[in-house]
N, C-alpha and C positions, 0 to 999 in steps of 0.2 A: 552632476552630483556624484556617478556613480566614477565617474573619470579623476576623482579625488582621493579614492581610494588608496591609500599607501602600497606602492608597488612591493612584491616580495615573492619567495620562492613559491607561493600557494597561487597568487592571482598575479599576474604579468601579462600584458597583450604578444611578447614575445616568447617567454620562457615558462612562464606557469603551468602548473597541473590546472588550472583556472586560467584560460584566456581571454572570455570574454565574459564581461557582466552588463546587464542592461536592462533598466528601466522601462516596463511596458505601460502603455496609458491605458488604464480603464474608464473610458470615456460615461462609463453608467454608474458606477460606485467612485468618483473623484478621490474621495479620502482613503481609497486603498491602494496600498503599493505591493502592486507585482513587477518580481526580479528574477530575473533569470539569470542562471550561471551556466557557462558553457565550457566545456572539459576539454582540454586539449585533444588533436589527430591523436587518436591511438598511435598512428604510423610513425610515433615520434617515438616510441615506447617499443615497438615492433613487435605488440601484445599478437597474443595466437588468438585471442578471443576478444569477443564484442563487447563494447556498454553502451548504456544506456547516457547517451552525452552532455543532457541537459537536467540541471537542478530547481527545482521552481520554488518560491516562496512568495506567500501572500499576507499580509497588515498593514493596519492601522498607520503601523509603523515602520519608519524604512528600514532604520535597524535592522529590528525582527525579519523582516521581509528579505532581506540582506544575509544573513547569516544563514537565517533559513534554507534561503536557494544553495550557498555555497557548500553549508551541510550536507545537503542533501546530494548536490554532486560530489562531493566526497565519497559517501558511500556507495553512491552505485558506479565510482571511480574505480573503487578496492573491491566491489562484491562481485568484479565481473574480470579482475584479474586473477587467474586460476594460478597456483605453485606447480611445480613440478613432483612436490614431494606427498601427492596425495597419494592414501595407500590402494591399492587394488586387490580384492577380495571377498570373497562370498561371505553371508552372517554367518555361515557354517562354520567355515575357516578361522573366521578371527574368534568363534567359540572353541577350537580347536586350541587358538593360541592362548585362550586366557583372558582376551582382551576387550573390556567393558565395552558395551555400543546400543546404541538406540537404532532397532531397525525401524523403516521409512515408514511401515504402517503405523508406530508411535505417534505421528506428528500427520499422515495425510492416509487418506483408505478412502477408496473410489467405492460404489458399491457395485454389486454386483449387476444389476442392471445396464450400468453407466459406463460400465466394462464392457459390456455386448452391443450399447449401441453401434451404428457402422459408422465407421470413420472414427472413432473416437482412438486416438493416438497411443494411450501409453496401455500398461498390463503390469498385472500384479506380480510382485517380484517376489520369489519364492526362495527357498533358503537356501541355494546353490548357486545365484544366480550372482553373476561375481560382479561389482558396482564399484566406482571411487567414495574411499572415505576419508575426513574431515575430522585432523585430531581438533578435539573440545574438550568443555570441561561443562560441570554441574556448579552455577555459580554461589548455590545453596553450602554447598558440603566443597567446594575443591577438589572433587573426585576428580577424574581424567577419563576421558572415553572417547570414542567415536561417533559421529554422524554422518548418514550419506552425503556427500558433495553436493548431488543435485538439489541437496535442499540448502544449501549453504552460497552457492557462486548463483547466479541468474542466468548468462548466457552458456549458462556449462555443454557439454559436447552431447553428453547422454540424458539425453529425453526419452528413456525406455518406460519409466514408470513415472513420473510426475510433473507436471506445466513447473516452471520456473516458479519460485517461491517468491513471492512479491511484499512479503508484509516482514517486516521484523529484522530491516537493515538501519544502524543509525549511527553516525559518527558524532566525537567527541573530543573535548582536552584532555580526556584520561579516557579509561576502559570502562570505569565504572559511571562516569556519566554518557557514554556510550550505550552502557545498557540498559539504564534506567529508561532512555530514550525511545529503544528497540522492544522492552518493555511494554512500554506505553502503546507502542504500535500496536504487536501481537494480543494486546487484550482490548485494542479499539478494534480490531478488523473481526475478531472470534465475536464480542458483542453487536457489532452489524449483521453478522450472519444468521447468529438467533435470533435478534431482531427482525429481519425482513425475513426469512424463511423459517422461522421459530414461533413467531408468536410471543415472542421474550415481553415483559412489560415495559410501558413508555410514560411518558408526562409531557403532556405538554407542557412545559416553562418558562416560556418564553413568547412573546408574538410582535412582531415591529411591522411597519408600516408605513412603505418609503416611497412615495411618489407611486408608480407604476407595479411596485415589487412588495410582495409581501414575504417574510420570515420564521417560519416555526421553527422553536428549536424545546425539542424532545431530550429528557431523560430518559436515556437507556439503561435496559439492566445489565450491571456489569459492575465488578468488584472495583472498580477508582471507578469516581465520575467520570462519565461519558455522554457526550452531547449529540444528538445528530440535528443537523440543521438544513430544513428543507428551504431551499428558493422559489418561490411563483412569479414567473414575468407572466402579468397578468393582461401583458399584449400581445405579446409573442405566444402566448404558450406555451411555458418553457416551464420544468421543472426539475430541478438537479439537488442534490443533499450531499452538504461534506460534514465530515466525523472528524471527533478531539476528545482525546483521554487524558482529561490532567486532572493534577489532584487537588485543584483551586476548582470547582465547576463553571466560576466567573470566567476563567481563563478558559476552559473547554468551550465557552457560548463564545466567545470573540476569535477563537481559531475556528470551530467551527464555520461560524459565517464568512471567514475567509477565506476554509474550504468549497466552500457555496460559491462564492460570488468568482475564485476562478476558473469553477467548474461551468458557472455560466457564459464566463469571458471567450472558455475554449467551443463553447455549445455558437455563439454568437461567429464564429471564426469556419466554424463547421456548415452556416448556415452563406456565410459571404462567401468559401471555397478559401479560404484564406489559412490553408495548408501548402506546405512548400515540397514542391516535388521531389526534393530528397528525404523526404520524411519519409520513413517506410511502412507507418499504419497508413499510408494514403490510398495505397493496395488495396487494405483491404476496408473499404469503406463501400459501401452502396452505390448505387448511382446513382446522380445526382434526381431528387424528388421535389420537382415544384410547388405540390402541395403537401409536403411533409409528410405521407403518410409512408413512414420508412417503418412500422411496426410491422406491413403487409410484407415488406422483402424479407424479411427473418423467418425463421420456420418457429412453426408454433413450440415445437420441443426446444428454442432455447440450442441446438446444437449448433449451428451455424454462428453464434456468438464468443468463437473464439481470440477474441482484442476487445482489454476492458475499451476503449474506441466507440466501441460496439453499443454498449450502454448508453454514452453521449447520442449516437444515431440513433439509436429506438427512440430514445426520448425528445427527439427532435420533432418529434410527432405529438401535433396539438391534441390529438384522442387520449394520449398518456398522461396528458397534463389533464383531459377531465376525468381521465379515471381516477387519480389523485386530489380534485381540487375538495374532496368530500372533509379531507382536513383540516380547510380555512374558518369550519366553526368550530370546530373543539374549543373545549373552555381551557384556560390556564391554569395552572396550579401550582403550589408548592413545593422543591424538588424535598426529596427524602433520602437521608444518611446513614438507615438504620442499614448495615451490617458492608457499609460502604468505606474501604482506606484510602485516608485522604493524608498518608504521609510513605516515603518509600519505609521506615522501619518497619511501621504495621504491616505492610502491603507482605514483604520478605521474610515474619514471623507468622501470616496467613498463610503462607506457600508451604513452610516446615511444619507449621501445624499440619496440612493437609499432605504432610511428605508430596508436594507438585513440586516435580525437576523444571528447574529454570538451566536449561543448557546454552553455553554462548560458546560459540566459534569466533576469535580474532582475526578478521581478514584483510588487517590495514596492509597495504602494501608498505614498500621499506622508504618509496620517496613521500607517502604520509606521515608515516614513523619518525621522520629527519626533521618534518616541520612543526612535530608536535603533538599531532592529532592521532586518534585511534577511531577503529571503523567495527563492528561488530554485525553478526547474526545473531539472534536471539531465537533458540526454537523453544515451545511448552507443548510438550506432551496434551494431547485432548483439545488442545484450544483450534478451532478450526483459522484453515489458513485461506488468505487471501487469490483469488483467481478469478479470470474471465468465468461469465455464466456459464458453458461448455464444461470446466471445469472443474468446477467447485466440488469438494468433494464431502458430495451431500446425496441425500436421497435422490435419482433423478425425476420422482414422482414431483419432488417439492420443485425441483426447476423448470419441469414443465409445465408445472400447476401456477407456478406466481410470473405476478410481472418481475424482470430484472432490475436488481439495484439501478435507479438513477445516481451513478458516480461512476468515476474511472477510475 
């Protein structure tokens, strides 16, 4: 099926920015199609820097599942080819020159604590301290400003002050359906954060009940509908939750659980060794535990979980799945709309009302550009961003006080 695909300058087995696409069986969920897209040898491109080479997509549908994956390698196609033309300079400096910019505590600020743990990698950047930046714009107003690079590119060089930004990359047929996408990301991944480390409110909405596998799927608080959806293999042990921001909530419960169910697919692959030895989170994985209690190898402070990877293994562990199964009675109930946008004009006259900058960096490279497609960063000021538990840049009381998200 997938070998029918119309060859072209985006997917080609020879020439492609896409070279290979492929059909995975999910032998526990049959009706869902997971596809993988695989990105061309960087070495073909003779890029300085690394990506991230493979794009995943999960439904119902093959389509969907189809475009998905390719989307998705797209962006982290382009979010990890760096320009030449980035600028270098302290916030001093470019205050100096006049020149609008959102310094990096705007969008992520470690705390103080989390700063002093040992070993913890980056430090707080102080306003001399001279960093690459990332011309952008505020897609509210059309102003023009700056962003730091590191929050912009993923495998960027300088990891002085912050883990690679992982939430709020998304390609598109235009720019502005690029952002809309990128969008969606950054206030799905801020609303899981409050929710599992917040205490943010939830509903359950949903409850199905499939052979061996049960499905909760929770209303999260958060400005567009947002779903989170937990999986129970009620044989294995296993519990894993994937998140969906859309502005249909029907549409966030059916990605959601397609989040779920391939986050169960990779947990099941974790569990047979069925990682391939150029993979390079194989490293950093545990070693191998017979009786799954990998919660023991972790340290209780949550620091040693630096690869979302990491997540997947803890929760490979049957004790995690009873610490969680207290879920499976919750009652169902009615989701609720009151002060919830469920179209992008509302969502973009909510942001102006609350003057919130929606800043977007373009970072489609020029052989995306040629075929069509545009690639985006999306950052929002306040809304927390997406990282391994090590991390997150949140209280560290709260990360070593909770279990860590079941997702990667």
């Amino acid at each position: 099926m997938v070998e029918n695909i119309v060859n072209s300058a985006l997917y080609n087995k020879y020439t492609g920015i896409i070279k290979k696409i492929e059909l995975i069986k999910v032998d526990n969920f049959k009706e869902f199609k997971l596809v993988r897209s695989k990105v061309t040898d960087r070495n073909k491109y003779d890029k300085k820097y690394l990506f991230d080479g493979v794009g995943t997509g999960c439904s119902i549908d093959f389509n969907t599942a189809l475009y998905s994956s390719m989307g998705e390698a797209i962006e982290r196609y382009c979010a990890n080819i760096v320009p030449e033309n980035l600028k270098l300079a302290s916030e001093e400096e470019l205050a100096l020159e006049n020149l609008p910019f959102y310094e990096l505590n705007k969008f992520i600020t470690y705390s103080d604590e989390l700063l002093e743990q040992e070993g913890f990698p980056f430090k707080k950047a102080t306003r001399v301290d001279k960093m690459y930046w990332k011309d952008s714009f505020n897609y509210l107003t059309g102003e023009d400003c700056y962003v730091p690079a590191s929050l912009v590119y993923v495998n960027f060089t300088d990891h002085r002050f912050n883990f690679p930004n992982l939430s709020g990359i998304a390609s598109g047929i235009n720019v502005d359906k690029a952002v809309q996408s990128a969008l969606m990301e950054v206030i799905e991944r801020d609303a899981s954060i409050k929710w599992w480390y917040f205490d943010s409110k939830e509903r359950l909405i949903k409850k199905e009940i499939d052979g061996d596998y049960t499905f909760l799927s929770y209303q999260i608080d958060a400005i567009v509908p947002t779903v989170a959806t937990f999986i129970y293999d009620n044989i294995r042990k296993l519990v894993a939750v994937g998140f969906s921001t859309k502005f249909d909530i029907e549409d966030a419960m059916v990605k959601a659980k397609a989040e779920a169910v391939q986050l169960h697919y990779n947990m099941l692959n974790l569990i047979d060794g069925n990682i391939s030895d150029n993979d390079p989170v194989k490293a950093y994985l545990k070693s191998d535990n017979m009786n799954r209690y990998y919660m023991d190898d972790f340290r209780t402070d949550k620091m040693d979980m630096f690869d979302l990877i990491h997540n997947l293994q803890y929760y490979l562990d049957p004790r995690a799945f009873d610490l969680l199964k207290y879920r499976l009675t919750e009652i169902v109930e009615e989701p609720i709309f009151e002060g919830i946008y469920t179209d992008l004009n509302s969502l973009i006259n909510y942001f102006k009302i609350k003057n919130q900058k929606v800043i977007v960096s373009v970072v489609t490279s020029n052989d995306i550009k040629e075929i069509g497609w545009e690639a985006v960063r999306v950052l929002v000021p306040g809304f927390f961003i997406n990282a391994p538990t090590a991390y997150l840049p949140i209280d560290f009381k709260k990360i070593a006080g909770r279990l860590p998200l079941p997702h990667s």
